[in-house]
C-alpha positions as CSV (number, residue, x, y, z in Angstrom):
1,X,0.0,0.0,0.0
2,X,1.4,3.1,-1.0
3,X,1.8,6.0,2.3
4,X,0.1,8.8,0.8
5,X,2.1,12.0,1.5
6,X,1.4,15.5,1.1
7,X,3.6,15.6,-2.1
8,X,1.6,12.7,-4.1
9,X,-1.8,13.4,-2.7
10,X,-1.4,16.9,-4.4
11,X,-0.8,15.0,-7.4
12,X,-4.3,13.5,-7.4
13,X,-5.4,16.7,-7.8
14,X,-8.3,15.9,-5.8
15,X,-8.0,18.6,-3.4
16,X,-7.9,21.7,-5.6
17,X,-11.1,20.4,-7.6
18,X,-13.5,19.7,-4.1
19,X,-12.3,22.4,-2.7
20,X,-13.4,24.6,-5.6
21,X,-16.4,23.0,-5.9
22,X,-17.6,23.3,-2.5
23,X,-16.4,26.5,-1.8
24,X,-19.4,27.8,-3.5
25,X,-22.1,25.5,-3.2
26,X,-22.7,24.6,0.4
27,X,-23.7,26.6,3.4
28,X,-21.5,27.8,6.1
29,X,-23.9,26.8,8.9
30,X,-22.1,22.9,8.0
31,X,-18.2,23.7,7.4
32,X,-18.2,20.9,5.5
33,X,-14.7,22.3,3.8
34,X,-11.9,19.7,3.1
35,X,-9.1,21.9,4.9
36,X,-6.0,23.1,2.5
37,X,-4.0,20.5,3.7
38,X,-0.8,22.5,2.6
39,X,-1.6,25.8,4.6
40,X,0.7,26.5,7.1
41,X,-0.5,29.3,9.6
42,X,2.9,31.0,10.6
43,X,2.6,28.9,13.7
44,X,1.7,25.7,14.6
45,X,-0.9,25.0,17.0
46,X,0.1,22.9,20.3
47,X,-2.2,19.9,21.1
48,X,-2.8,18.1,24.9
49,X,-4.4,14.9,23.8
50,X,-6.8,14.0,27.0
51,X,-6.9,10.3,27.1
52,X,-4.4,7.7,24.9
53,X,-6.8,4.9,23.9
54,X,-6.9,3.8,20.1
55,X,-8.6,7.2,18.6
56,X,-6.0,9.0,20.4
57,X,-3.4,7.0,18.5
58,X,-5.4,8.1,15.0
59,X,-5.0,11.9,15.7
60,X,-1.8,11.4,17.2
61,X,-0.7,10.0,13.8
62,X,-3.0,12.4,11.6
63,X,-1.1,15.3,13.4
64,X,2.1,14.4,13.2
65,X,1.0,14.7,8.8
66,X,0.4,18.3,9.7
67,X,2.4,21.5,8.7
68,X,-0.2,23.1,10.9
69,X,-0.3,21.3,14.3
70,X,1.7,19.2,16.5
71,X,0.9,17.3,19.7
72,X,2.8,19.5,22.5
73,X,1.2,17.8,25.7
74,X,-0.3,14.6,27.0
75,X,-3.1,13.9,30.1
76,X,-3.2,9.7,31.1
77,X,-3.5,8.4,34.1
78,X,-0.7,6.1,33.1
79,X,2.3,7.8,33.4
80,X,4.7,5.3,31.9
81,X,2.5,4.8,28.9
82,X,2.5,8.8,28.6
83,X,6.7,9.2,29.0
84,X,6.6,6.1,26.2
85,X,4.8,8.3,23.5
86,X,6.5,11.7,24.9
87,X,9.3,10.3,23.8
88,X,8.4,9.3,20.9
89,X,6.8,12.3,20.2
90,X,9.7,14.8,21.7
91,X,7.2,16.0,24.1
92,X,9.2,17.1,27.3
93,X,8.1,15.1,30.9
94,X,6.8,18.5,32.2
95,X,4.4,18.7,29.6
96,X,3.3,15.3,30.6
97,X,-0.1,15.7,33.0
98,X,-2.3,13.2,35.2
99,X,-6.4,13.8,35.0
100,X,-5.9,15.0,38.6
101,X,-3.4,18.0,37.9
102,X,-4.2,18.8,33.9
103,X,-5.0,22.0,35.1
104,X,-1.9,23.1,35.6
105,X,-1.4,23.2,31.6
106,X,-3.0,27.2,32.1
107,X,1.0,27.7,32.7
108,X,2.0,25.6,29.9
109,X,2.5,27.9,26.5
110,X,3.3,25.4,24.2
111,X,-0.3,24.1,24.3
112,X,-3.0,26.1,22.6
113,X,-5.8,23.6,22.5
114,X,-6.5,19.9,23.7
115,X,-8.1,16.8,22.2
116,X,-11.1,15.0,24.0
117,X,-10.2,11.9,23.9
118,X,-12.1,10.0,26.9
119,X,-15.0,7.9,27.1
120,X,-18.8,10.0,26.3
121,X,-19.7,11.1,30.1
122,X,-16.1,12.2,30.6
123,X,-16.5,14.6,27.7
124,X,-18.1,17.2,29.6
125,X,-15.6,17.3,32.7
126,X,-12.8,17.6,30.6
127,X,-13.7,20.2,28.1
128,X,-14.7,22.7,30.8
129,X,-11.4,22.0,32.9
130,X,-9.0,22.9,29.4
131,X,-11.7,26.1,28.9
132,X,-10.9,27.3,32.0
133,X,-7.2,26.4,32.0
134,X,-7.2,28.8,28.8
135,X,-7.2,26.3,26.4
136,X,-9.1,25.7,23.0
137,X,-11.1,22.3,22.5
138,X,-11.4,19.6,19.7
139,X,-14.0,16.9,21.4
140,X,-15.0,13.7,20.2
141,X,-18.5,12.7,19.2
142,X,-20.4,12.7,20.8
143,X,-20.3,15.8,22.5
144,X,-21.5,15.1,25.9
145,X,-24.2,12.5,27.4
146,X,-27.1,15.0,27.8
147,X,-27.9,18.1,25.9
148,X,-27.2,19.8,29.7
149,X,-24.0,18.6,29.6
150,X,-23.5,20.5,26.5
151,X,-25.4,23.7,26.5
152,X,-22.7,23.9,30.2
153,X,-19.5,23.1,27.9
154,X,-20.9,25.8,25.5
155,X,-21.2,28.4,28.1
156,X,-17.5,27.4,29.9
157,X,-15.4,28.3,26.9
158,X,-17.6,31.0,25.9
159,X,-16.5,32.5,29.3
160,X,-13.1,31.6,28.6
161,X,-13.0,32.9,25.4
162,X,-11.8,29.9,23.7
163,X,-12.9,27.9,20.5
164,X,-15.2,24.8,20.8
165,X,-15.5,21.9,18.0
166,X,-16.7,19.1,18.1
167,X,-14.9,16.1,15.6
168,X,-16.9,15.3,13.1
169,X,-14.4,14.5,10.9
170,X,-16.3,13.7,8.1
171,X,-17.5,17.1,7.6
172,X,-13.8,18.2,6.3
173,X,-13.5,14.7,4.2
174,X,-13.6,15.9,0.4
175,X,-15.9,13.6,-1.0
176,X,-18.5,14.6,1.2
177,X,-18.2,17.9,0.8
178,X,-18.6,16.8,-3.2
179,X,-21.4,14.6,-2.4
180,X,-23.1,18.2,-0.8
181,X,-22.6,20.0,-3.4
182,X,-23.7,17.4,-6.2
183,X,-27.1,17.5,-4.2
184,X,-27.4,21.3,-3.8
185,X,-26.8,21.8,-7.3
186,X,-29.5,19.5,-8.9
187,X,-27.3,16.1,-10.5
188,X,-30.1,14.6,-8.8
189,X,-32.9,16.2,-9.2
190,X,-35.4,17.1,-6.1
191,X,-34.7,14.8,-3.2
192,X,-36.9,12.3,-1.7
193,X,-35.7,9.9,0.4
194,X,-31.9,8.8,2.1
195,X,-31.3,5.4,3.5
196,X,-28.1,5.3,6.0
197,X,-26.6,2.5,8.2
198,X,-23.7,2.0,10.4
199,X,-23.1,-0.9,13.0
200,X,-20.7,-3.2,14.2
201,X,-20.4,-6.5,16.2
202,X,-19.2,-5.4,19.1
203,X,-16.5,-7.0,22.0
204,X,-17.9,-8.1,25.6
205,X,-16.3,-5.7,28.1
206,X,-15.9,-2.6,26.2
207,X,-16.6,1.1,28.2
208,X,-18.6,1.8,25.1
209,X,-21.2,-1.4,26.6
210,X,-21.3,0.6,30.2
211,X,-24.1,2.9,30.8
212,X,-22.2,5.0,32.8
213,X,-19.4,5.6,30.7
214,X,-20.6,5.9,27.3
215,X,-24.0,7.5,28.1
216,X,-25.9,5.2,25.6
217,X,-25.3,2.6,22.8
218,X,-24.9,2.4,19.5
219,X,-26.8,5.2,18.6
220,X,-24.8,7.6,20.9
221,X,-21.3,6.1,19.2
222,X,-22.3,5.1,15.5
223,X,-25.2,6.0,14.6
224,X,-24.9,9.4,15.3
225,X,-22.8,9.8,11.6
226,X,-26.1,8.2,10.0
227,X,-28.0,11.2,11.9
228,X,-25.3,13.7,11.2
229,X,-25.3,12.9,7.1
230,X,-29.3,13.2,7.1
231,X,-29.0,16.6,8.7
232,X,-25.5,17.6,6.1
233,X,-27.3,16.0,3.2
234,X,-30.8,18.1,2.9
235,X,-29.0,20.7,4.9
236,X,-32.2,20.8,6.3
237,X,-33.5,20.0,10.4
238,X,-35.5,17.4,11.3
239,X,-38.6,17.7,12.1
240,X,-40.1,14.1,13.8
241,X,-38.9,11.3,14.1
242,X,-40.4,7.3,14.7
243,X,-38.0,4.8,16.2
244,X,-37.6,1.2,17.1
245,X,-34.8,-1.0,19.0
246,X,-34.2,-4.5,19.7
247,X,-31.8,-5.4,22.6
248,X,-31.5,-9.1,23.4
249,X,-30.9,-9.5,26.9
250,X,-29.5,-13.4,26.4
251,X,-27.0,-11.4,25.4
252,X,-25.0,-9.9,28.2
253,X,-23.6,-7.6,26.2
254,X,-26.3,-5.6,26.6
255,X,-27.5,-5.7,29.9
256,X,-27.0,-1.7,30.0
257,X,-27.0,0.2,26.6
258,X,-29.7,-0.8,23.6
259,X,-28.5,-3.6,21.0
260,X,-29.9,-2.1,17.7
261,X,-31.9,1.3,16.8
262,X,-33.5,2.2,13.7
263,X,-35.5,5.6,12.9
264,X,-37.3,7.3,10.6
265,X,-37.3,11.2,10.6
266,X,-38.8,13.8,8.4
267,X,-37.6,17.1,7.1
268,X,-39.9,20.1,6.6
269,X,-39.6,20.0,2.6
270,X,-41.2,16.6,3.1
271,X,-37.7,14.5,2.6
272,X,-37.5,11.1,4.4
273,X,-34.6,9.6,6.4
274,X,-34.6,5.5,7.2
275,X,-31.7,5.2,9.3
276,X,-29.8,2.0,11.1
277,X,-27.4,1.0,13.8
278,X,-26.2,-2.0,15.6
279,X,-24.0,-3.0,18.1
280,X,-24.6,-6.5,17.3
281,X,-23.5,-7.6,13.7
282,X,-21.3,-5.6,10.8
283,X,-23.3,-2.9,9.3
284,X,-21.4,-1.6,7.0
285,X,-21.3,2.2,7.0
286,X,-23.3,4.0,3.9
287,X,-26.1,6.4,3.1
288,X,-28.3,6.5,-0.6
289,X,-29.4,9.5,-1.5
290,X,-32.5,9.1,-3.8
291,X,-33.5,12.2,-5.9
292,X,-36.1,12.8,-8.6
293,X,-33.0,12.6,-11.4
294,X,-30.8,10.3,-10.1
295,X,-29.4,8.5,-7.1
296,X,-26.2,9.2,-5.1
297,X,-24.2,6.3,-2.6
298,X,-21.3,6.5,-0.6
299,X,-19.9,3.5,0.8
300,X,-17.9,3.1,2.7
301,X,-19.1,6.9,4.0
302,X,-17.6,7.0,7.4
303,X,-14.4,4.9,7.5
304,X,-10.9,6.3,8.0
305,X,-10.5,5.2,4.5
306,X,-11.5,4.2,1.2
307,X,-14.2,6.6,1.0
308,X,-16.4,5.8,-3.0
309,X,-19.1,7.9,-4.2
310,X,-21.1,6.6,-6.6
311,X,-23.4,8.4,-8.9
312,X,-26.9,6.9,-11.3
313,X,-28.7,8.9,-13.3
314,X,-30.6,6.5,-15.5
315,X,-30.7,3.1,-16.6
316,X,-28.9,3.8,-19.4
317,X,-26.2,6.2,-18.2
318,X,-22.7,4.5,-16.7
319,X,-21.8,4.7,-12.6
320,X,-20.2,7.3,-11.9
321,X,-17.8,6.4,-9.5
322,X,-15.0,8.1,-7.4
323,X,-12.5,7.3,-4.2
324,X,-10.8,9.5,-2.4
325,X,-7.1,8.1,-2.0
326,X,-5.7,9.7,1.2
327,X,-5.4,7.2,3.8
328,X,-5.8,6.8,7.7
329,X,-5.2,9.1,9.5
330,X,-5.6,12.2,7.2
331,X,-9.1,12.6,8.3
332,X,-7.9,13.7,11.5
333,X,-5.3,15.8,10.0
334,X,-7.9,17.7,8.5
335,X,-10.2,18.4,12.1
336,X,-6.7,19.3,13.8
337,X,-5.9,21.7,11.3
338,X,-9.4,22.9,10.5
339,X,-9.3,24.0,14.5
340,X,-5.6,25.6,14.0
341,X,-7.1,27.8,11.4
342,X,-9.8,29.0,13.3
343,X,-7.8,29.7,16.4
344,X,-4.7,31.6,13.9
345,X,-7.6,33.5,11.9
346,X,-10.2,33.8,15.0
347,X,-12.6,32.6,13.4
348,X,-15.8,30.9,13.7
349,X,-16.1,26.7,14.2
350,X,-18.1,25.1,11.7
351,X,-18.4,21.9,13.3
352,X,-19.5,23.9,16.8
353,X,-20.6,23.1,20.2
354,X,-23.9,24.1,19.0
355,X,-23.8,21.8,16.2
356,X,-22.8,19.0,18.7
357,X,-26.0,19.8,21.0
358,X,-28.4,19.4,18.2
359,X,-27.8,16.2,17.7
360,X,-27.6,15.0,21.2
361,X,-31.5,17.0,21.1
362,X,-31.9,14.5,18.0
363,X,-30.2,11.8,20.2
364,X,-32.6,12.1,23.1
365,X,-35.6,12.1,21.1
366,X,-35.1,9.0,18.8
367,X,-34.3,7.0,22.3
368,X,-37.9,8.5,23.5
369,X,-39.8,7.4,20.8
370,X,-37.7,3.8,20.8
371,X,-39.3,3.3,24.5
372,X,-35.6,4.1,25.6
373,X,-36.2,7.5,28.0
374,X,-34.4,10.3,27.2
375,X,-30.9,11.9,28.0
């Protein structure tokens, strides 16, 4: 497999075209930009990553691809598995921190921002401790295990006068932005429906099975990108929704969080969303976009790689098919520096706080109609 650098991948030339084309065809409000890859700021922005479990290790790598970012501190609460990757990294020991003394990173001026990279109910604690250490924030999806949760990490860096987003990488993945902008500018004709799944079989013994850490199931960890592409897609907000799950409870899996979800929502131009997620079985990742011209599929839509849109217009016309080539980790290159340019040009997040707490809104009221409570 070839390692895709920043040389080569400028080759493909698939940068310069997306970004051209999406530039003027989709709507702030969603950000959904694919990030010059090649713009350096003047400075790079220093990253604390909170948390070194396996996404950790993905941004870690997707950073250290950046001429925009670098990782300049660590939080674990294991300190010889922190000095192992400070010294791989050529982070110094003092910029190594326990969750127990992070805070003192407000002296630390090599760090500009952190990365939340702890299990769901941790998300909240954590981002408010780096706001008020003076530090801007890049938290994993989901944003927080209760709408709360959020609207208080919304208000703490506001006070603090630092930048919030929330990683939804796939907002700054190319093809998506191109899928966006084939659908606002009429390939397909008037939309009508989108189908979108994404599941896996998951391991016994995971924090993402416990209530208490992970706030929820599968629709809290993967089906919130199948919610998240319905809302990018019409560009449009929901407007009800009718849900369903099936937990087996033979299987001890899932004695706390729900097995399998799947929902239907509606927007207000009349478009309808069939959505699926599983924690019990491989559900490949993919949405169909079905329009009155022609039909547009990604799949696989939210991987780390190998990301194909596929285009029909008619029976008779060919597939039009495309893949982006940039490999794991370059997804999380792109969030990372999509942050640094918003802290270096002070501007506004696209993939916001705000934007988080919408769908954790959406979140809460798919598990109420499922039968599931609310968050």
């Amino acid at each position: 497999m070839r390692t895709i650098t920043r040389r080569n991948f400028a080759r493909t030339g698939l940068q310069v075209g997306v970004a051209g084309l999406a530039a003027g065809a989709l709507p702030r409000s969603w950000g959904l930009q694919p990030g010059p890859a090649g713009t350096a700021p003047g400075k790079k922005i220093g990253y604390a990553v909170i948390g070194l479990g396996e996404i950790a290790k993905h941004f870690v790598g997707g950073v250290g691809m950046s001429q925009n970012s670098q990782i300049t501190g660590l939080v674990s609460g294991d300190r010889a598995k922190a000095e192992a990757q400070a010294a791989r990294l050529g982070i110094p020991k003092t910029s190594i921190y326990s969750y127990q003394d992070m805070d003192r990173m407000r002296e630390n001026t090599a760090i500009d921002a952190v990365y939340v990279a702890l299990p769901n109910s941790m998300h909240a604690e954590y981002t408010i401790r780096a706001a008020k250490a003076g530090k801007h924030v890049l938290c994993e999806k989901p944003m927080a295990v209760s709408v709360v949760e959020c609207q208080q990490m919304i208000d703490a860096c506001k006070a603090a006068k630092v930048k919030l987003m929330i990683a939804y990488r796939m907002q700054y993945e190319p093809l998506t932005a191109e899928a966006i902008a084939r659908i606002r500018s009429g390939e397909i004709g008037d939309v009508r429906s989108i189908e979108a799944a994404f599941g896996f079989d998951s391991k016994p013994g995971v924090w993402r099975l416990q209530k208490k850490l992970a706030g929820g199931g599968c629709l809290m960890d993967v089906g919130i990108y199948c919610l998240n592409a319905t809302r990018y897609l019409t560009g449009e907000e929901p407007a009800e929704f009718k849900a369903f799950q099936t937990t087996h409870k033979d299987d001890s899996r899932f004695a706390e969080v729900e097995e399998t979800v799947s929902w239907t929502s509606q927007f207000p131009s009349g478009i309808l969303a069939s959505c699926s997620t599983t924690y019990a079985g491989q559900m490949p990742g993919f949405f169909k976009v079905t329009g009155t011209k022609g039909v547009l599929e990604m799949g696989p839509a939210y991987s780390y790689e190998g990301i194909t849109l596929r285009q029909t217009e008619g029976e008779n016309k060919p597939v039009r098919e495309k893949t982006n080539p940039e490999k794991d980790p370059m997804q999380f290159m792109r969030e990372a520096d999509a942050l640094a340019r918003n802290i270096v040009d002070n501007t506004a997040v696209k993939a916001s706080g705000e934007e988080g707490m919408r769908d954790l809104g959406y979140i809460s009221r798919i598990y109420q109609s499922a039968g599931l409570g609310s968050l």
